[in-house]
C-alpha atoms as one frame of an Amber mdcrd trajectory, in Angstrom:
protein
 -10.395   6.286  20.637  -7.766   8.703  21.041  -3.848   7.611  20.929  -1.038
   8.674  22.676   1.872  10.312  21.472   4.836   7.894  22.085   7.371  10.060
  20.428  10.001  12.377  21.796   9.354  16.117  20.300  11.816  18.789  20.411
  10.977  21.969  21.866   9.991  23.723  18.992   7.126  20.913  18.053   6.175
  20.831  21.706   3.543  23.028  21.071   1.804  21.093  18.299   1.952  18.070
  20.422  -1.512  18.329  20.583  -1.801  18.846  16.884  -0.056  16.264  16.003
  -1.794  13.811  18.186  -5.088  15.074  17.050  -3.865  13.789  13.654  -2.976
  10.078  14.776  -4.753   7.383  12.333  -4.361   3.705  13.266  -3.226   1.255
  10.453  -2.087  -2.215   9.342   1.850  -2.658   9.477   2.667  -5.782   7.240
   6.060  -7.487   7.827   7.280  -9.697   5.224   8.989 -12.845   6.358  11.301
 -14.183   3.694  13.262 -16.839   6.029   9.159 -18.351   6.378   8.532 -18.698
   2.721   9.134 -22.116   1.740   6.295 -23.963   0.569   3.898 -21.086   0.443
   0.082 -21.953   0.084  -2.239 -20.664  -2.666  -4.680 -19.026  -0.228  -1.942
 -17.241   2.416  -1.006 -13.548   2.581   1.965 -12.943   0.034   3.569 -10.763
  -1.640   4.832 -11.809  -4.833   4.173 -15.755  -5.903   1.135 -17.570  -7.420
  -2.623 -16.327  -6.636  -5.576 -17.881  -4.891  -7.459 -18.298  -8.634 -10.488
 -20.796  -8.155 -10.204 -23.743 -11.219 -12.891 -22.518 -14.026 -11.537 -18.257
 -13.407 -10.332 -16.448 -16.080  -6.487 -15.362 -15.231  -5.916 -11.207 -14.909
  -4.599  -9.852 -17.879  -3.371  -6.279 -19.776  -5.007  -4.665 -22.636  -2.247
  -6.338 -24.520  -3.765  -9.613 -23.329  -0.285 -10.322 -21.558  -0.893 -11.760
 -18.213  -0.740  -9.597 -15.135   1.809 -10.831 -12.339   0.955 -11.087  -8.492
   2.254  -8.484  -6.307   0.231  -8.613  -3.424  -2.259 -11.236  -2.084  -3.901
 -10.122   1.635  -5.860 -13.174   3.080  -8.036 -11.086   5.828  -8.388 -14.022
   8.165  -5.081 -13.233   8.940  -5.219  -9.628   9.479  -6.058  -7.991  12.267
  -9.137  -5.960  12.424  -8.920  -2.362  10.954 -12.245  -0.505  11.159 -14.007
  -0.189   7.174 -11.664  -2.926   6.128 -13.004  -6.391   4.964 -12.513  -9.088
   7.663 -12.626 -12.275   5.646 -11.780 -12.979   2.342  -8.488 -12.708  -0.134
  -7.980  -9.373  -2.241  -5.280  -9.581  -4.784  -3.132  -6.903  -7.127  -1.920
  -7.454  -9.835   0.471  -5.219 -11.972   2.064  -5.786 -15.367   5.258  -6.705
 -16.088   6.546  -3.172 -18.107   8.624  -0.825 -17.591   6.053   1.173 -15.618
   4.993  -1.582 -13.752   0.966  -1.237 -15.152   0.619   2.091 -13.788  -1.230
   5.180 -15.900   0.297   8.559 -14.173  -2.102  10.326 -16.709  -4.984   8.836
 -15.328  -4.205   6.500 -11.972  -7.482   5.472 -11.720  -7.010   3.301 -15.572
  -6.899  -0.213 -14.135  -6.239  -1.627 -18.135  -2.484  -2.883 -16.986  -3.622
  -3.439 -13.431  -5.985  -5.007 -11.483  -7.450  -5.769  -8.206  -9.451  -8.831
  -7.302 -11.837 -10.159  -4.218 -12.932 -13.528  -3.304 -15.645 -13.192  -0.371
 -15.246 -16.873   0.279 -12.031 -18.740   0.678 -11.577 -22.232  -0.033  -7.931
 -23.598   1.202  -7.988 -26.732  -0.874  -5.613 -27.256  -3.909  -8.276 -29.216
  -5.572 -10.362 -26.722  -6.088  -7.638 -23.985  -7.590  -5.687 -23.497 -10.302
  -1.817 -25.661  -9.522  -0.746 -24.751 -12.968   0.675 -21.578 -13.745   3.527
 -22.555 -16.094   1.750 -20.141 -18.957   3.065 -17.154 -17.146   6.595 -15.601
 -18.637   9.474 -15.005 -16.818   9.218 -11.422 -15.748  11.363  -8.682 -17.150
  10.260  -5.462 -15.350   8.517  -6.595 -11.816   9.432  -4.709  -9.195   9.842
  -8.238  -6.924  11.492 -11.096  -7.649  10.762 -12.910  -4.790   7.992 -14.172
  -3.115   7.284 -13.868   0.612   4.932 -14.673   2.949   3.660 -12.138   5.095
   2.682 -11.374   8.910   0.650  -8.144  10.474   0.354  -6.008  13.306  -1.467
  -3.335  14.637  -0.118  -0.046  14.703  -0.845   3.918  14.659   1.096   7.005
  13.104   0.571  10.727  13.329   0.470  12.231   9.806   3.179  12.145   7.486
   4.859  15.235   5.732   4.195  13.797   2.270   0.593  12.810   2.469  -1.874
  15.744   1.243  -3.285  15.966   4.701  -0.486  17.116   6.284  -1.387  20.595
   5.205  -4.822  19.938   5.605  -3.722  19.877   9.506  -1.272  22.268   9.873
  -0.864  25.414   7.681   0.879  24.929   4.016   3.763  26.842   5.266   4.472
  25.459   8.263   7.749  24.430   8.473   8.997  28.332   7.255   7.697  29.798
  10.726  10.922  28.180  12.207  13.486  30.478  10.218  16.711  29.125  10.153
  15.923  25.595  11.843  13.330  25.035   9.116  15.511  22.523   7.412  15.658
  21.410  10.764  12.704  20.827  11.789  11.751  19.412   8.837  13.692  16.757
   9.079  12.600  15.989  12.576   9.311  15.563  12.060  10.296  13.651   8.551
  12.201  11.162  11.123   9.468  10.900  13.687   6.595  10.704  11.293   7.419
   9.689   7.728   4.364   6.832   7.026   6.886   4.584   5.324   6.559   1.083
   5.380   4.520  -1.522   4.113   0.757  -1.476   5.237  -2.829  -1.186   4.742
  -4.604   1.782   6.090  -3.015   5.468   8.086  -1.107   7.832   6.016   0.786
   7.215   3.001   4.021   7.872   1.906   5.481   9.336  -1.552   9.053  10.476
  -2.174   7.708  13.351  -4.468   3.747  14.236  -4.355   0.584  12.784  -3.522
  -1.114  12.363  -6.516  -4.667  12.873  -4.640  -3.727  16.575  -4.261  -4.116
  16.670  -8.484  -7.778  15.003  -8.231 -11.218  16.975  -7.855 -12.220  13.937
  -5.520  -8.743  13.264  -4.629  -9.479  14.038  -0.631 -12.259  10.566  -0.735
  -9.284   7.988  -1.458  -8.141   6.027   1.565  -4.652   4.295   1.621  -5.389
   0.763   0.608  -2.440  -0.843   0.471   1.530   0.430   0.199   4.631  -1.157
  -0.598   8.158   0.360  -0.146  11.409  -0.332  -1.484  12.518  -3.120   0.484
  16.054  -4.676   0.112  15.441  -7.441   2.259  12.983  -9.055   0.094  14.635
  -7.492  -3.253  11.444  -4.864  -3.623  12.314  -1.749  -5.838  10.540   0.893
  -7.184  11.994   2.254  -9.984  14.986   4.395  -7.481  13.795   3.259  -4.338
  10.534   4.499  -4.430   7.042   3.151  -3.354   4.040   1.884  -4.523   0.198
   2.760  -3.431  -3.011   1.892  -4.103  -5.774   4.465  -2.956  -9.992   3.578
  -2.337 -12.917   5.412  -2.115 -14.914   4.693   1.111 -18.030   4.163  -0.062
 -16.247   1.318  -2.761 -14.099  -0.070  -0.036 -17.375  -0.374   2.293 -19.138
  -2.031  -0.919 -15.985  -4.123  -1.074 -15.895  -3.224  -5.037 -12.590  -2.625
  -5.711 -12.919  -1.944 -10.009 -11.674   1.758  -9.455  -8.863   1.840  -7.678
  -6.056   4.696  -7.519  -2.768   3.200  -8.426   0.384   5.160  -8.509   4.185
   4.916  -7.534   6.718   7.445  -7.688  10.839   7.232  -6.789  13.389   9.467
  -5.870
């Protein structure tokens, strides 16, 4: 289904209005509601807090054995539907509590200080999960220290300047074909179509490079999930930076989510 272009364009992007439109993806936009996050439930869409963890599961941990913290939990039920996402069910990430916040720039893909997990079914009953989490530290490094619940909304967004598929679609050069308003321009288009945010699905957003553009399969990673530096909910990445996680289509489809891209860069 095609989408229209509901943004003004100056008249030297005029002409790649159709481009540009071409390149619209629709996605998940996830707004945090910290003034609604008293008395949060296990089994709700968070981020930040204690997980949905069935009594008798083993709780994520690091190759260190350290436990992992929550910094997402998406309950589908209350998601809207995106096409190839799941539409029932609760995934969680998890990231350690270090300095680099469980990520492995070397090799993004090295899920020993992070982790993703997927319950099919969902069972909202405190009897049946895990009340107890007093085993877990007091964090040190998290990049939240709040937790908040969550609410969604459909949405779409042309491509962003820092995702690898922005030259994919237009030329690698493109913004030097305006001369002096390159700088310009650039920023424009940077205003009108930056893929910031918090959301699931659509483009992604980095404030240096996309680390798919460094990978020999790099180009069969969808957006998963992202989560920007926030001040309203006291979310920072390292110098306001943001955090991604990336999944092949085929796993996503298989709903097996054991090799996951993970990666977050700052200014």
């Amino acid at each position: 289904m095609p989408y229209p272009l509901n943004i003004e364009l100056s008249p030297a992007l005029q002409p790649f209005k159709s481009k540009i439109e071409a390149s619209i993806k629709p996605f998940i936009k996830i707004l945090p509601q910290p003034q609604l996050s008293a008395n949060l439930t296990l089994w709700q869409s968070k981020f930040g807090g204690l997980p949905y963890l069935p009594k008798g599961d083993d709780y994520p941990r690091g190759d260190d054995g350290k436990p992992l913290f929550l910094l997402a939990q998406i309950n589908f039920d209350e998601v809207p539907y995106l096409a190839g996402f799941p539409h029932s069910g609760i995934l969680q990430f998890y990231i350690a509590d270090d300095e680099l916040y469980g990520v492995n720039f070397d090799n993004p893909t090295q899920s020993q200080n992070f982790r993703l997990r997927y319950f099919p079914a969902v069972l909202p009953r405190e009897d049946y999960l895990v009340t107890d989490f007093s085993f877990l530290p007091t964090c040190q490094h998290f990049p939240l220290s709040i937790s908040c619940s969550l609410q969604f909304q459909e949405n779409y967004e042309p491509v962003g300047i820092s995702d690898y598929q922005f030259e994919r679609i237009f030329e690698e050069q493109f913004f030097q074909q305006f001369g002096e308003h390159e700088d310009a321009i650039f920023d424009e288009y940077a205003a009108l179509c930056s893929a910031s945010g918090h959301k699931m699905g659509g483009y992604a957003y980095f404030t240096q490079t996309d680390p798919r553009t460094y990978l020999r399969d790099g180009d069969h990673y969808w957006l998963l999930l992202q989560m920007d530096t926030d001040d309203a909910i006291d979310l920072m990445w390292g110098d306001s930076g943001v955090g991604n996680f990336f999944i092949k289509e085929e796993d996503l489809r298989r709903l097996d989510f054991s090799k996951v891209l993970y990666n977050w860069d700052c200014c």
